[in-house]
VOBADO-786419 format. One record per residue (C-alpha): residue number from 1; residue in three letters; x negated, y negated, z negated. Coordinates in steps of 0.001 Angstrom, whole numbers. Layout:
N
> num, residuo, east, north, up
> NUM, ALA, X, Y, Z .
...
END
This chain:
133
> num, residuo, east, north, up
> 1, UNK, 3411, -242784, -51837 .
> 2, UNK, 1996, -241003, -48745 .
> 3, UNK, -1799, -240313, -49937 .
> 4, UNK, -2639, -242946, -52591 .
> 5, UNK, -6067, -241584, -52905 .
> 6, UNK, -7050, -243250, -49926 .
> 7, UNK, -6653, -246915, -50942 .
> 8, UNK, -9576, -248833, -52185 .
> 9, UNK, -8839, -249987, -55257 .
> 10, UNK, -8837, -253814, -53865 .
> 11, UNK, -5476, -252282, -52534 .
> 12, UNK, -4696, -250842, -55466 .
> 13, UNK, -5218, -253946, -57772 .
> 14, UNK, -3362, -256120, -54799 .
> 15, UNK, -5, -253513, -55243 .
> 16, UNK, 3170, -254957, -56852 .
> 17, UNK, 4614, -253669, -59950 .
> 18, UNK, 7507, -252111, -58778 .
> 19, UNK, 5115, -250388, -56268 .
> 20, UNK, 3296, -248719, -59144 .
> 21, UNK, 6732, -248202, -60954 .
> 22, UNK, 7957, -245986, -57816 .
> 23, UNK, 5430, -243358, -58132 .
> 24, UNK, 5499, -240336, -58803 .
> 25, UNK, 3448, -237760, -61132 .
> 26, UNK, 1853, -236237, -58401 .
> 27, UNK, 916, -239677, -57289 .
> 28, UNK, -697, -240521, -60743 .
> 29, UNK, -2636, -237447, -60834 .
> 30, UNK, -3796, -238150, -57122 .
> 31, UNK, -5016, -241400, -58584 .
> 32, UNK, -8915, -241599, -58448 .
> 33, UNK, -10652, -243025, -61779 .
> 34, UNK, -11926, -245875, -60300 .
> 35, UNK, -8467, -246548, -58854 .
> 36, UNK, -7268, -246325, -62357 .
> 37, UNK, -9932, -248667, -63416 .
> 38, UNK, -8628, -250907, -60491 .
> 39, UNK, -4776, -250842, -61985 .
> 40, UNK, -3573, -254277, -63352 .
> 41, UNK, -1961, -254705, -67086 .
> 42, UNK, 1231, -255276, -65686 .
> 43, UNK, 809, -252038, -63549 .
> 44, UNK, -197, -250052, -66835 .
> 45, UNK, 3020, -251378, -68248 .
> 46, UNK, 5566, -250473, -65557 .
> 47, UNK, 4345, -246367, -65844 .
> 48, UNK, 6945, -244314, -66944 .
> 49, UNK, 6144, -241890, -69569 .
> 50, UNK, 6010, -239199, -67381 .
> 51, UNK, 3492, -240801, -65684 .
> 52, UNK, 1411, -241119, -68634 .
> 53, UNK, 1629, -237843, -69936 .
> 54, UNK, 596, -237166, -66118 .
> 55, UNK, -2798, -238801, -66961 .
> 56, UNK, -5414, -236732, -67055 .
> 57, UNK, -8310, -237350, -70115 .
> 58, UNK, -10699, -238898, -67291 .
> 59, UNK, -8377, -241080, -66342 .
> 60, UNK, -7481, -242320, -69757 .
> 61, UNK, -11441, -242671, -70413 .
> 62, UNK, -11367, -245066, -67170 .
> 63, UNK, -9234, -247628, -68687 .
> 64, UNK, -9590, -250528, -69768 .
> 65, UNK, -9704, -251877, -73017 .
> 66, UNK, -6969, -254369, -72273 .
> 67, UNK, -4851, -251206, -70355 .
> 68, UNK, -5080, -249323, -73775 .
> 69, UNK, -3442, -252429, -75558 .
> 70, UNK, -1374, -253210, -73075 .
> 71, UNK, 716, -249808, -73465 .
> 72, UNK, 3976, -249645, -74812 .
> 73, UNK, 4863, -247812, -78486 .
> 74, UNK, 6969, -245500, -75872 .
> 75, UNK, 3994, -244832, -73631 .
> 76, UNK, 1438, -244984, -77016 .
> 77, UNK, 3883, -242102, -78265 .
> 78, UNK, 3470, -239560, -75198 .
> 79, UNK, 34, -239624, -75358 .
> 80, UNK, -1910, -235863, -76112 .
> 81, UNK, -3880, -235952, -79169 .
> 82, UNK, -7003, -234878, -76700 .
> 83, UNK, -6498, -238245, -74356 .
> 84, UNK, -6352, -240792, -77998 .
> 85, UNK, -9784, -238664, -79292 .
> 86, UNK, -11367, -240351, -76295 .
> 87, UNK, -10538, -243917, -76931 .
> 88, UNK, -13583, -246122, -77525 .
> 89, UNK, -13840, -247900, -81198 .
> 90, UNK, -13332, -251345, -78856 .
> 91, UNK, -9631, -249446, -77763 .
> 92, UNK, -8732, -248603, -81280 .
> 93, UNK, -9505, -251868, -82446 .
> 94, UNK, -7013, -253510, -79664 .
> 95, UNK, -4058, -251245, -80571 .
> 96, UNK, -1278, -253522, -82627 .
> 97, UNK, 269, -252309, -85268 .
> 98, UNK, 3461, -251272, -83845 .
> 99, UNK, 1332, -249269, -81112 .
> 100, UNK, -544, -247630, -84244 .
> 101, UNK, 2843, -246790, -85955 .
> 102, UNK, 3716, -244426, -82738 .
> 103, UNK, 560, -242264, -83057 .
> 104, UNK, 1650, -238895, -84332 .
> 105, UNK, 635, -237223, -87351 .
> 106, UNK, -1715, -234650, -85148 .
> 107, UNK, -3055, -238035, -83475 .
> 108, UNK, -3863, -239229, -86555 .
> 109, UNK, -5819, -235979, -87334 .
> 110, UNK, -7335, -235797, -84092 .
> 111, UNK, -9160, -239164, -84505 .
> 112, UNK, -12755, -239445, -85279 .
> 113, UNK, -14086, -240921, -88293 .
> 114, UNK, -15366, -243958, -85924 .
> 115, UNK, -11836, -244330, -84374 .
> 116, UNK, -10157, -244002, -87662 .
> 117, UNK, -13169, -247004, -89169 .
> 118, UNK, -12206, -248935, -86463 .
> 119, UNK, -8583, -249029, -87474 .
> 120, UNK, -7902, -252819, -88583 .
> 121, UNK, -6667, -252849, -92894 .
> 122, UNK, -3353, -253917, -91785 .
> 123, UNK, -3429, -250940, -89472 .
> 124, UNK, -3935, -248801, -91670 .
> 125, UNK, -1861, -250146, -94037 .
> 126, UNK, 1297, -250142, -91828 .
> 127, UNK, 1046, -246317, -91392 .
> 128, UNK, 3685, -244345, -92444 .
> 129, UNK, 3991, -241358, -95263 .
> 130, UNK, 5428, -239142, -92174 .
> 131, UNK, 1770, -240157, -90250 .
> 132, UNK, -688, -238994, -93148 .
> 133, UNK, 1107, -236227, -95237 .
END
């Protein structure tokens, strides 16, 4: 898309899904934080993984909680260990399960304490040997 990071993000909010779906990396990384902040659940959805590994950590940090839990266990599993460290305790607790069983065994050791305390028991409980050996 010719220069997303001129579009206000009323724009941004008011683009379809299969918009958001056609762009590219370099369009992602072009993407302000408060046009990030601007993106729709159904937009966070339609991002191909290289699009999310495209994310940079401020742009993570400028989602919102409902963005966070609305990522797929295949977009949950490209995530870097450095963008999950900055989730919020409000972003760990909206993960599901299945979103928790894609996190890595290095994103498992890259939580915090807080992040890990704000794991729910059947969280925690659903993660595998492979995750914590």
């Amino acid at each position: 898309m010719a220069n997303i990071s001129v579009l206000t993000t009323a724009k941004i909010a008011s683009l379809g899904t299969q918009t958001i779906a056609d762009l590219t990396t370099a369009d992602v990384v072009a993407l302000r934080t408060d046009q990030i902040a601007a993106l729709r659940t159904d937009h966070i959805q339609v991002l191909g993984t290289d699009n999310i590994i495209a994310l940079t950590t401020a742009q993570i940090l400028a989602m919102e909680t409902r963005d966070i839990a609305a990522l797929t266990t295949a977009q949950i599993q490209v995530l870097e260990s450095r963008d999950l460290v900055v989730l919020t305790t409000a972003q760990i607790e909206a993960l599901t399960t299945s979103q928790i069983q894609a996190l890595t065994t290095a994103d498992i050791v890259a939580m915090t304490t807080t992040q890990f305390k704000a794991m729910e028991t059947a969280d925690i409980a659903a993660l595998t040997t492979a995750q914590i050996d």
